[in-house]
Structure formats: structure tokens, C-alpha cells
N, C-alpha and C positions, 0 to 999 in steps of 0.2 A: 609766762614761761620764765623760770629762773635762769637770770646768767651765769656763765660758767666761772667768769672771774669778776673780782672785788676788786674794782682798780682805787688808786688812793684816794683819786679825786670823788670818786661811786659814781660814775659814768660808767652806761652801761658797754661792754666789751665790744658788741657788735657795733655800735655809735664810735667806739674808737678808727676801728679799720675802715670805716666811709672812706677816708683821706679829701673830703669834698673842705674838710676845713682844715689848713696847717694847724689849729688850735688846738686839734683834737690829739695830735701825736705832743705826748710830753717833752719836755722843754729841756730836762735833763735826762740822762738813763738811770733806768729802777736801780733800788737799793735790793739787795739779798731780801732783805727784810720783808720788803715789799710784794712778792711774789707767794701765790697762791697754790694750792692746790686745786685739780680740777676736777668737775665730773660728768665731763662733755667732750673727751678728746678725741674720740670717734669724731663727733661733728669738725671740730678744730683740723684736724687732718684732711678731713673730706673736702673744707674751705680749700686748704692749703692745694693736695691735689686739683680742684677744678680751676684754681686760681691760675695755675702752673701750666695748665694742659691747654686753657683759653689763652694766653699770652705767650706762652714760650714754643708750642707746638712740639713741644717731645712724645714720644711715645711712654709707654706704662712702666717700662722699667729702668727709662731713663729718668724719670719722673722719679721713680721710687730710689735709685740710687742718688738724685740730689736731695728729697727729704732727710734719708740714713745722714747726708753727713750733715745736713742742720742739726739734726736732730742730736747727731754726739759731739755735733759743738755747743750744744745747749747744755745738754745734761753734763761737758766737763765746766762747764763757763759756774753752773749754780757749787759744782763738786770743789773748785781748786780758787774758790775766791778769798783770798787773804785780809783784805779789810770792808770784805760787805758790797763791791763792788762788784755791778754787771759789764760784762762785755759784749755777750747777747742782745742788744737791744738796739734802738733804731730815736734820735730826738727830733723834733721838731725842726731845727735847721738843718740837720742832717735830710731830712728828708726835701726840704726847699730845694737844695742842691741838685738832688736827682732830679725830682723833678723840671729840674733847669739846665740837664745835663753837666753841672759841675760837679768835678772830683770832690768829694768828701769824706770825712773822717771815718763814716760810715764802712766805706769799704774796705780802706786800708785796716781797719779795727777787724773786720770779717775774717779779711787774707791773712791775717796774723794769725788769731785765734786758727784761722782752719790748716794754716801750718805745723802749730803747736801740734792740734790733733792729729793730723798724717800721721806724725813722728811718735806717735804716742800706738796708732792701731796699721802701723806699715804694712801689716800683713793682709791689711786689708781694704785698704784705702790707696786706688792706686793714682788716682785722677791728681796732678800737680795746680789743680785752681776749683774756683767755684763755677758751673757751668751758668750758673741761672743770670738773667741780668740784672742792672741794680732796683728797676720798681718790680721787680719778683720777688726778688730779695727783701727790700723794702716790706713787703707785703706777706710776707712770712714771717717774715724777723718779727713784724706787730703784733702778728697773730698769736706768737708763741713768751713773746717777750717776758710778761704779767703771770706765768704758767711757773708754780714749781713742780717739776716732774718727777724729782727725787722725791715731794711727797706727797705726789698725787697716788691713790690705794691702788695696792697693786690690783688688783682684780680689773679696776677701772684701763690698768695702763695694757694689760693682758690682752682685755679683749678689743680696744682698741689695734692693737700691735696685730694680731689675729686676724683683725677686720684687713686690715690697713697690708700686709703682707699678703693675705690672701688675693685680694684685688689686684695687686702688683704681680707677685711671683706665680701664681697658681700653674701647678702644671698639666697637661694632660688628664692626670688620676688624683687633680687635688694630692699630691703627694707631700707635700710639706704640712697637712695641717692633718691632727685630729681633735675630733668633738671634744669640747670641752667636758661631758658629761664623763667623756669615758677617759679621757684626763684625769678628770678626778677622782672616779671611783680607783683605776689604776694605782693611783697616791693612796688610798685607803687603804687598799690590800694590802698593798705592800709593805704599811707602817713602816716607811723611814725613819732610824734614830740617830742623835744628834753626833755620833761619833761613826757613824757607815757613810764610805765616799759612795758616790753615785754616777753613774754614766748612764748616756744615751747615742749612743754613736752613729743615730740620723737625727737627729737632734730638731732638725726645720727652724720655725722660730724658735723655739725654747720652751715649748708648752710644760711639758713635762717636768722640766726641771726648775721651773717656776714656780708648778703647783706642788714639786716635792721642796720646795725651800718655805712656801707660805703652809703646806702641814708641820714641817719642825718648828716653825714660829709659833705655831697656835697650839702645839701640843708641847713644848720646850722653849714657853717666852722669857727664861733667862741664858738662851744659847745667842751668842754674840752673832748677828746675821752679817756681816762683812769675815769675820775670821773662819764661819762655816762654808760661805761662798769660794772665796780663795783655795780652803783645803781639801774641799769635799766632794765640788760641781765641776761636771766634765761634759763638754759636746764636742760633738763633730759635727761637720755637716756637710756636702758634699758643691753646692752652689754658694758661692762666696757671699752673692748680696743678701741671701735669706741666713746667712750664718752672722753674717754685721748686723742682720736684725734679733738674734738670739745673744749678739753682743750687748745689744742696746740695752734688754730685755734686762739680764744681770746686773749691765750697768748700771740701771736704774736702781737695783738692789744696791751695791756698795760691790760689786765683781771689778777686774782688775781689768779683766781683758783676753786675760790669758787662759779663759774658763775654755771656752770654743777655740776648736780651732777648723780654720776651711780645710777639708783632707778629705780622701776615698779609706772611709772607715773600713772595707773590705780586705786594705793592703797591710799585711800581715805584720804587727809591731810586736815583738817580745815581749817590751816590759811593759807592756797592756797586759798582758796576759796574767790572770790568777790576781788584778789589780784593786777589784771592785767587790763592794759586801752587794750592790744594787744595779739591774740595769734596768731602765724602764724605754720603752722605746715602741716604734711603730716605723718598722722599713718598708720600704718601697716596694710594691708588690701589683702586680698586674700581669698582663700579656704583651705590654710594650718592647719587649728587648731580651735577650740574656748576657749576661755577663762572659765576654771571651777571650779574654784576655787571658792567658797561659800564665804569666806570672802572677795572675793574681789568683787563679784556679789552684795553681800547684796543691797549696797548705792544704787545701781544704777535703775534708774526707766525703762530705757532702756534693763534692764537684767529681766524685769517681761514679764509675758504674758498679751497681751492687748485685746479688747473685742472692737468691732465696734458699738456703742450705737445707732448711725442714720448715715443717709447718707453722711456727714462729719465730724462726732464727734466719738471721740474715748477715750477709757479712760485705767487706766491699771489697773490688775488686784491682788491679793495679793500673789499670784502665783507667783514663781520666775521659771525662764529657769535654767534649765541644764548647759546650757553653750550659751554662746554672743560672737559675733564677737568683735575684738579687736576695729577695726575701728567706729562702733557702739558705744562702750565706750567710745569711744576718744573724741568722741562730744559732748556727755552728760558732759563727764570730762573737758573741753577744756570749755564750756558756764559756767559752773561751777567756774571756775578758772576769769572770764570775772568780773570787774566790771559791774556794768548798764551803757547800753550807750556804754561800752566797742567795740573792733572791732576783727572778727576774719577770715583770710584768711585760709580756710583750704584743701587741696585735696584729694577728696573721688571719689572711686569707682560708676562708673553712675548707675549701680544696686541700689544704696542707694536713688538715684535721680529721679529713673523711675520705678522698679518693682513696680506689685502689694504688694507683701506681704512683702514691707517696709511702706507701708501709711502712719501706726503709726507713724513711724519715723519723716515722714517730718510732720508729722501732730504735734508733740511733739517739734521738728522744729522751726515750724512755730508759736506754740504757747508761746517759751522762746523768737524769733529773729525775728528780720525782716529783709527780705532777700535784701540787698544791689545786690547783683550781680551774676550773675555764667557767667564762662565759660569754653566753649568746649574744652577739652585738647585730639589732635588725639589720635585714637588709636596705631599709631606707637610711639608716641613718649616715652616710655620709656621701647621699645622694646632692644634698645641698653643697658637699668641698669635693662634686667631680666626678664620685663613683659611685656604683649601684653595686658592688663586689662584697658578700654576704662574708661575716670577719669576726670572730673569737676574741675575749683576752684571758689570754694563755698564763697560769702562773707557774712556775717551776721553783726547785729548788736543784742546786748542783749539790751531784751525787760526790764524796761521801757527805751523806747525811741522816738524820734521823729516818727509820722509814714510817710510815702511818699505814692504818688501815682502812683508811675510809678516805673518799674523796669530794672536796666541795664543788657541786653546778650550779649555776643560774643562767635564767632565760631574760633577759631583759624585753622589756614588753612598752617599756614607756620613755622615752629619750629627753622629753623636756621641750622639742620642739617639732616642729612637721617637716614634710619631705622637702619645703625650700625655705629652710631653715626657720622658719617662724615659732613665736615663743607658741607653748600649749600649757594655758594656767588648770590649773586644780577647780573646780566646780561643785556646789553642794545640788543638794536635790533639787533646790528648786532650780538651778542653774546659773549661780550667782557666781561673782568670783572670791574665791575663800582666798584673804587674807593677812598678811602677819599681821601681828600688833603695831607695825608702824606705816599699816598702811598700805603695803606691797603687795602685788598679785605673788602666790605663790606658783610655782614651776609643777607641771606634774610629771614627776620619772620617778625610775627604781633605785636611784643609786642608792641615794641612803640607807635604803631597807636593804640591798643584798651588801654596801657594803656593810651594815651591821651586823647580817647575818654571818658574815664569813669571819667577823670579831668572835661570836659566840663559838663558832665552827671551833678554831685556831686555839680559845681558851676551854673547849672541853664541855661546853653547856649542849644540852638537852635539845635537838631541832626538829618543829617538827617539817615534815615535809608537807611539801604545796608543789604544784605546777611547774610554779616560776626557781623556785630556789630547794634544792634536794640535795641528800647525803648520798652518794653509793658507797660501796666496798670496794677498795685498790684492787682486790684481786677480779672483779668483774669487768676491768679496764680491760679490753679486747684490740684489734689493733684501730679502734676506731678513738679518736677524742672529741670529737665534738658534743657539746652539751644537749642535743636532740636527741642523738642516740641513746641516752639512758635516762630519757625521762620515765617517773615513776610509775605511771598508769601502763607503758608499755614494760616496764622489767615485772610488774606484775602479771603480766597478761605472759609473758614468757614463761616465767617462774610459774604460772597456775598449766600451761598447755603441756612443761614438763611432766609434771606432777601426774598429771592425768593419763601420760606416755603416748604425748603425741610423739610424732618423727617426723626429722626434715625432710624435706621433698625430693632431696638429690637421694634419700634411701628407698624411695617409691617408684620414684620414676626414672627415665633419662630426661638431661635436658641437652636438646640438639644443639650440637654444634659446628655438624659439617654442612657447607653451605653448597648451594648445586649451583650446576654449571650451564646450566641452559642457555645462556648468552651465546654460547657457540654456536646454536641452530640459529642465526641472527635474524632468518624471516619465518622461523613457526611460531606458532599463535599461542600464546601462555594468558591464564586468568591470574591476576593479582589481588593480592586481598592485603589492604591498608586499615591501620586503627580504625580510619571514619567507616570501612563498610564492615563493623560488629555493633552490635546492638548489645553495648551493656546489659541492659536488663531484661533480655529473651536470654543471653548468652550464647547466640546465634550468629553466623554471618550471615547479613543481609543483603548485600550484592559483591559484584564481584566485577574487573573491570579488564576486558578483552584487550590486548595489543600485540603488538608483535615483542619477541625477544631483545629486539637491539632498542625498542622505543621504553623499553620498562626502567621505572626509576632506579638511582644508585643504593635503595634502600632495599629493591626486593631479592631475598636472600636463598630464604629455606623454602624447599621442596615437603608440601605436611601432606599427611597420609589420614585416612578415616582413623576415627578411633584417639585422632591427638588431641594434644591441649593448648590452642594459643590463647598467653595471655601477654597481654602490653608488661615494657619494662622499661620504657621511656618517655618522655611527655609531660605535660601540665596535670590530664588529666590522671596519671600514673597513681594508685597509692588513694585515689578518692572515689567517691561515690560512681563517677564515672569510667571507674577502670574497664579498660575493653578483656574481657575474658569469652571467650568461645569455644566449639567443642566442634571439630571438623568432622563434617558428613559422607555421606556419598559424593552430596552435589562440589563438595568443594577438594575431593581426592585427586591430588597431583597440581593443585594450586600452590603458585608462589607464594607465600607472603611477607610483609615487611621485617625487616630485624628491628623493629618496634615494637616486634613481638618477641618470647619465647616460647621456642617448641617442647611441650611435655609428652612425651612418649613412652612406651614400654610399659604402660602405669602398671601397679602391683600392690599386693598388699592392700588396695585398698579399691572399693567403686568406683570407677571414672565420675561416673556422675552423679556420686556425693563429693568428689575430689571439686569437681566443678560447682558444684553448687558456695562449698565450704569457701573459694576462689573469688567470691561474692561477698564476702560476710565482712563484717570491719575487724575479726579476728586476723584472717589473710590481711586486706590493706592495711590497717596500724601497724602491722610487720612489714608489710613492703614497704610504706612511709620509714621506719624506723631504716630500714638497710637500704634504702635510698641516695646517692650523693650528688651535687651537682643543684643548685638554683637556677641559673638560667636557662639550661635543659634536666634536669631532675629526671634519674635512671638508677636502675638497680643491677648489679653485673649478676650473671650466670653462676657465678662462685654464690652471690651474695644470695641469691634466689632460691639455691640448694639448701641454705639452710633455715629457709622456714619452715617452722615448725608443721604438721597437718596433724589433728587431732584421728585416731582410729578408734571410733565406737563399734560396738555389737554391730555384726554382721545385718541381723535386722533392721536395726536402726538404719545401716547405711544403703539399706534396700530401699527402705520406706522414701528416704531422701532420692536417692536415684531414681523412684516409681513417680514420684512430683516431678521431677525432672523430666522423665519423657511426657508424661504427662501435660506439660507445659508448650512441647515440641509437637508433640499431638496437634494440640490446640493451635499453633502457629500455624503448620501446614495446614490444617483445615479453615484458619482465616486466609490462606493463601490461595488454597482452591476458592473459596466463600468470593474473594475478592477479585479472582479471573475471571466467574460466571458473569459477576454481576457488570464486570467490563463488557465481556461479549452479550449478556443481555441487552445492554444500553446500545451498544456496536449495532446490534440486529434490529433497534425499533429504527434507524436510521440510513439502514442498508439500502442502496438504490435499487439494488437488483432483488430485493424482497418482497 
């Protein structure tokens, strides 16, 4: 195994930090000169951590705030040294000392150094000493000594930093971190240029604005990386210690300090406003909390209540909420912050992108931006930093700006690693692992192919469509955004059921939606009928389940009559092959059943029972799929259900279909009777009184 550092003497790094020999610790402190780069700091850290947590008995983020300020007294100790000279470091008799309990130079040289640094990052460094003791100290200080950090490659220092933050701060929802893959494609899209400032104003460690400083390097390597840091890079971040980590982050770059600052990016600044060409960003979003603070609610148009004017106009009202999701603010705050023209990559929660009762939103949306891009980020993917919350990235532009007429999708289908975080390399056929030329397993994901494609997208080339990455037309944006909703196999299957002049179902039928009241008789006897007693594929209800009125679940709703149509509109199974559809009989007239269901009534225009047959077909499901929202219960509303499509063929035709149909029904009840007899035959060879 290669070491990580080149020490002068070529003793290997881990043989230094034994401490079983004073020999082994150098005799005087490193030269500038002498210091390396690394490509092991992951490990290096993880030392440092287990070293801290066996000895000192801190907790995790006490832990993690005494690293932070080692670690920016290292990185100014290599930055501000005038004749070649470390301070950072730890000698041979220095270390005698401690180990002998005598004051040494050691320490006084630390305290100094970590004074200078206070007074350099006061806004963030609040602690007046070093907490750790001196063989902790001792014992970090070695580890990190022989380490040039400033020119250890950033990628290395990144995910390190990532690692290393993540373990420490991680919140509930993994909140501070996102996937690096989508990091990066994010930076792709968004082609940062060398003269656009940039913000992120939840900033966490610094992901983002790390990886939009190493694309202007690699696309513009004569733009000066310390004068573009300074003028251009801006955070916020809302937890102090995870913001001194997105300090360090830059620091490392040649940033001053002054890039980040710890703030509640929600509270309203001025001259932020109209400030930035770029925001790249990924706020806090979940079911943890809302925002209620009245001063901080006021600005925002998004913390009012809104009024549905007509059928796609919306407006809001002078009413303000209670309380607003964070993630909701973030975008009003985040276009806000956008000059015109401006660009913003951001990752939001698909709720925000597909519920009904966000409309407003993307309607508010739509009406500031015009929507450059989304796409699909799995639901696994940042299962490994927290959350299993199914999440978009979202590109806009603020409006005024050019308009387009077409819009870019993709589905991301391959992340790079599995659901606990583990690498997933590329394989050929025979199941090998494929390669670079130097050696390296390659990663298998989408990035680079869709962010390539959205390069061709943006310059006007010719694309064609696939699955994973598709063109639609701006004006087919409906009030839904998410990238599922318009994939191609399903706008064609739309576009073809038009054509042919199907009609939506809310023009055929009713769909019920007065609920009964039965629960008042609290002891008569009601039959319920749930998803599990229909039989998908008879299209049948197969039992039915006796109680009293006050014992029936909180789900049973509608009262269905002979002649209806229930079909499921919520569930796992919702939208696949095992959609529950049924067609109520005699035996099930005046039965409750679940609002798991929708009730289709009144039918018209068309045979019940080619209605129901068709109800069965993957024409209906890939449409129910499509007007679907929700992952971890997955439903389709009553609004949403009206508008699929039903094909109306020749009269004949939908005889012949509904003649199978009973036919089918036939056939069940006479296995039904078939299967009584042969009960009671078996019953009768056994009868005692026979």
C-alpha cells in the first residue's frame, strides 16, 4: 500500500506517528519546502477523529469543531509563511516534554498561531483556547504536519471534507450534503463563466461552489483562481460549524474568508437582491418543521395564501400562512437574489414539482422563469446522506429573458454508487471491470451523457430522443414539472388516443365525490370492500367484509351502487399490472368502499363494460402512472383521473368487448357455484348423520 506522505528522511508516515520511538518525531520543524501533497486525507482524518474520541472522550461535534480549527491553523500556517518556516508542526523534544508533563514550546507556538487565527475568522471561531490536550495535540499536529493542503488536488481535499463533515454534522435529512454526482452535473448545466458571480445561499460544506470554481479552472485555465474566489464566490449557511467547513473548503482554494458567511439566508437583504448571474444550490427540504417566524414570512409572496382565479391563473392573497416550508422560500429567495437573464440550478423535492396543492408554486414558477431543464434524481440516491425523498434538478432562467420553445428532460437512471453509498463500476460483457488507461475502475452513471446532451440541447443540435434524455415543446408544460410526466412513449400514446378521439373520463362519466354518512347508525351492519377484496384480473370483487358502522376503518367512504366502477387511485400497486378495477353487482349494492378507490358512475357515451375492460389495459395504466404524484404513497386525484383519456370505438366493437366481459362473469359464477357443490359433496361423504 502506498504511503500517503514523502517524509525527508523516506520513513514511512504511519512508522512516524508510532511515538514508541522519540527518534521517529523530527528533531527540528518542517521546512515549507518539505511538505507534500496528499492522496489519503480521508484516512488522515479518520486517524485524527478515532485518535480524539479514544483519548479525549468528546462527543462528534465537539470533535469536529477542535479538527476545524487545526485544520485553519494549518492551512494559514502553510499560506502566511514569510521565510519557508512552519509553525504547525511538533519536534522531537517538544514532544519529550509532554510526554513528561513539561511546558514546552510546543504549546505556547500552537496558542499563538490559534490566536492569530481567531482574529483573522472571529465571526466564526468563538472558543478563546485549544480544547484538546497536549499528547492529542501532539498527535494530530504529526499526523497532519508533512501534509501540504494548499496542494493537495482539490477533488481529493473535497471529498475528504464531505466524508469528514458528513460524519460530524449530518442532520436528520442528511441536510448539508448533496451527491456529488449531482453536484456535478448541476456545474455542467449550468456552464459557469469566468466573469458571472455565483451564490448558494445554503451552501453546507461548499459542495457546489467548489465544484463551480474547479469547472472555471478546467474550462478558463488562464482565469486567476484567488482574484475569481474573492469577487465571484458567495455562501451562506445557516449552522456556523458546517459553514467554517465551507470556509476551509475555499480556504484551501486561495478565498479570504469573507466568501461564506454563517446567516439565515431566508432573512430578507436588499442588496442581495438582482445580485447574482448564478445560483446553484440545494435547500433544506423535508417534513421536519416550517418556518414561523412573521418577520421572516412577511417578504415573501410564497408564505401568502393563494386563490385559484380560472383554470390556470392564480393569484395570491393578502393573507399570510402560519408557517412555509423552508424549501418553498428558498426559491422565491434564490430568483430573488438572480439578476435578469440570470441562471439557477436548484434541487427540490418532486412534491414541489407534481402535487396538486403546489400549483401555485410552479405557477409563480413559471411566471418569474423559464424553465431551461429538469431532471430526475432516483429515489435512492441520497438514501446513503439521510433521505429516501424522491428530488429533481430544476433549471430556470429569470424572466425577462429569451423565451424558447422546446424544453430539456432527463431521467437519471445510474448514480455511480448503490443505495449505501458504495462505488458501482462499469462492466463489459464478460463482466470485467472496464478501465481507464491508467488503470482505474471506471464509475457507472448518466452524468456525462445527459450533461452532454443538454450542451447540444442549449447550442441547437439535432437530439434524438431516448427514455432517459428527451425534448418536449414549452407549450406542452402543463401545471405539472416533473421529468416523468412527459416522457416520450407516454406523450405519444396521448397524442395517438387524441387523434383517434378518445375523451376524458370526467366527459363519460361521474366521478363520486359525496361521501356517506353511515357512521351515524353506529351499531348497523355495513359490508366494506378494500383494494385486497378485488381481484384484478376477473375485475371482480371477491369478498366483502361484515362489521358494524362504528368498527369500519377511517378509509371507508363511498356508498357504490350496481352498475359503478371502482377503480384504485392509491397504493403501490396503483398504475401496474395489479391495478384493482371492478365493476359492482347486485351482490355488492349499497357496500361501502375504501377511498382507495374511485367511484365511476353515471357512465355514458360509452359501454360500461368495454369502459372496464379498457380500465385493464396499459393504455389506462401508463396514463394513471403518468397523472400519478407522490412516491411513498403514489395516488392520482379525482381532478387528475377526469382527464384520461378513453378511446370510443364502433358501437359493435364495444359490444363484442363488453360480450367477453360478461362472458368472463359467467364463467366466475359458475366456478362459484362448481366450487359450493363440490364443498357440500365432500361435506356429505363425511356427515355423521348420513
Amino acid at each position: 500500500m502506498e504511503t500517503s506522505i514523502n517524509l525527508p528522511d523516506n520513513k514511512a508516515y504511519e512508522q512516524q506517528l508510532l511515538f514508541s520511538e522519540d527518534s521517529l518525531i523530527p528533531s527540528n520543524l518542517p521546512q515549507l519546502h518539505e511538505l507534500h501533497p496528499t492522496h489519503n486525507l480521508s484516512a488522515v482524518f479518520d486517524d485524527c477523529h478515532n485518535y480524539i474520541y479514544a483519548n479525549e472522550g468528546l462527543l462528534k461535534d465537539k470533535i469536529f469543531h477542535e479538527m476545524v480549527k487545526l485544520l485553519i491553523m494549518k492551512l494559514f500556517d502553510e499560506q502566511n509563511t514569510n521565510d519557508g518556516s512552519v509553525q504547525f508542526g511538533i519536534t522531537s523534544v517538544e514532544y519529550r516534554n509532554i510526554r513528561t508533563n513539561t511546558r514546552s514550546s510546543f504549546e505556547e507556538r500552537l496558542k499563538s498561531l490559534f490566536n492569530v487565527v481567531k482574529s483573522k475568522y472571529k465571526g466564526f471561531l468563538h472558543d478563546d483556547a485549544l480544547k484538546l490536550r497536549p499528547m492529542t495535540l501532539a498527535y494530530v499536529v504529526a499526523k497532519l504536519q508533512y501534509i501540504n493542503l494548499t496542494k493537495t488536488p482539490g477533488d481529493i481535499k473535497g471529498q475528504a471534507f464531505q466524508a469528514f463533515v458528513y460524519r460530524h454534522q449530518r442532520g436528520d435529512r442528511g441536510e448539508f450534503f448533496t451527491p456529488y454526482p449531482i453536484v456535478k452535473l448541476a456545474v455542467k448545466m449550468i456552464d459557469p463563466r469566468p466573469h458571472e458571480k455565483i451564490i448558494d445561499p445554503a451552501c453546507g460544506s461548499g459542495g457546489f461552489l467548489i465544484q463551480a470554481l474547479a469547472y472555471i479552472q478546467k474550462t478558463n485555465p488562464n482565469v486567476d483562481k484567488v482574484s475569481y474566489i474573492q469577487e465571484n464566490i458567495r455562501g451562506t449557511e445557516f449552522n456556523p460549524d458546517v459553514a467554517l467547513s465551507a470556509i476551509i473548503r475555499l480556504a484551501f482554494e486561495g478565498g479570504s474568508g469573507a466568501e461564506i458567511s454563517c446567516d439565515n439566508a431566508l432573512l430578507e437583504k436588499e442588496e442581495l437582491n438582482n445580485s447574482f448571474d448564478i445560483v446553484l444550490t440545494n435547500p433544506p427540504f423535508g417534513n421536519k418543521g416550517k418556518v414561523e417566524d412573521p418577520k421572516i414570512l412577511k417578504p415573501y409572496v410564497l408564505a401568502r395564501k393563494w386563490n385559484r382565479l380560472k383554470a390556470n391563473d392564480w393569484g395570491p392573497s393578502n393573507k399570510g400562512l402560519a408557517g412555509q416550508s423552508p424549501d418553498i422560500l428558498f426559491i422565491e429567495r434564490c430568483l430573488n437574489m438572480l439578476r435578469p437573464g440570470g441562471r439557477m440550478a436548484i434541487v427540490l423535492p418532486d412534491g414541489l414539482l407534481q402535487n396538486p396543492t403546489s400549483t401555485h408554486i410552479r405557477f409563480w414558477i413559471r411566471s418569474h422563469a423559464r424553465i431551461l431543464g429538469v431532471v430526475s434524481i432516483p429515489q435512492e440516491a441520497f438514501i446513503p446522506y439521510g433521505t429516501g425523498i424522491k428530488t429533481s434538478l430544476l433549471l430556470l432562467q429569470k424572466r425577462p429573458c429569451d423565451d424558447s420553445n422546446e424544453c430539456f428532460m432527463a431521467r437519471i437512471q445510474k448514480m455511480g454508487y448503490d443505495v449505501k453509498g458504495q462505488p458501482v463500476y462499469k462492466r463489459d460483457e464478460f463482466g470485467r471491470l472496464a478501465k481507464t488507461l491508467s488503470g482505474l475502475p471506471i464509475i457507472e452513471d448518466d452524468i456525462e451523457e445527459i450533461a452532454s446532451a443538454y450542451n447540444n440541447f442549449k447550442h441547437g443540435a439535432v437530439m434524438q430522443k431516448s427514455e432517459r434524455i428527451y425534448i418536449i415543446p414549452e407549450k406542452i408544460l402543463d401545471s405539472r414539472l416533473d421529468a416523468e410526466h412527459y416522457k416520450p412513449e407516454d406523450q405519444y400514446l396521448v397524442e395517438h388516443l387524441k387523434s383517434i378521439g378518445a375523451k376524458p373520463l370526467g366527459k363519460i362519466a361521474d366521478i363520486l365525490s359525496e361521501t356517506d354518512i353511515f357512521r351515524k347508525a353506529r351499531e348497523s351492519e355495513i359490508r366494506y370492500i378494500a383494494i385486497s377484496n378485488v381481484d384484478a384480473r376477473t375485475m371482480q370483487v371477491v369478498s366483502q367484509q361484515i362489521m358494524k358502522a362504528h368498527e369500519a376503518p377511517s378509509r371507508a367512504t363511498y356508498r357504490v351502487c350496481k352498475g359503478d366502477i371502482i377503480t384504485a387511485v392509491s397504493g403501490a400497486s396503483t398504475g401496474t399490472q395489479r391495478h384493482a378495477t371492478a365493476l359492482i353487482t347486485e351482490d355488492e349494492d349499497g357496500a361501502i368502499c375504501s377511498n382507495g378507490f374511485a367511484v365511476i358512475r353515471n357512465i355514458h357515451s360509452v359501454e360500461p363494460l368495454f369502459l372496464l375492460a379498457f380500465m385493464r389495459t396499459n393504455h389506462y395504466l401508463r396514463q394513471v402512472r403518468r397523472l400519478m404524484t407522490g412516491h411513498a404513497i403514489p395516488c392520482i386525484s379525482s381532478e387528475d383521473l377526469s382527464k384520461v383519456l378513453i378511446p370510443i370505438p364502433l358501437k359493435k366493437e364495444q359490444k363484442r368487448i363488453a360480450n367477453l366481459i360478461m362472458s368472463l362473469m359467467a364463467m366466475r359464477r359458475e366456478g362459484l357455484k362448481a366450487g359450493k357443490r363440490a364443498v357440500s359433496e365432500v361435506e356429505s361423504l363425511f356427515d355423521p348423520m348420513h
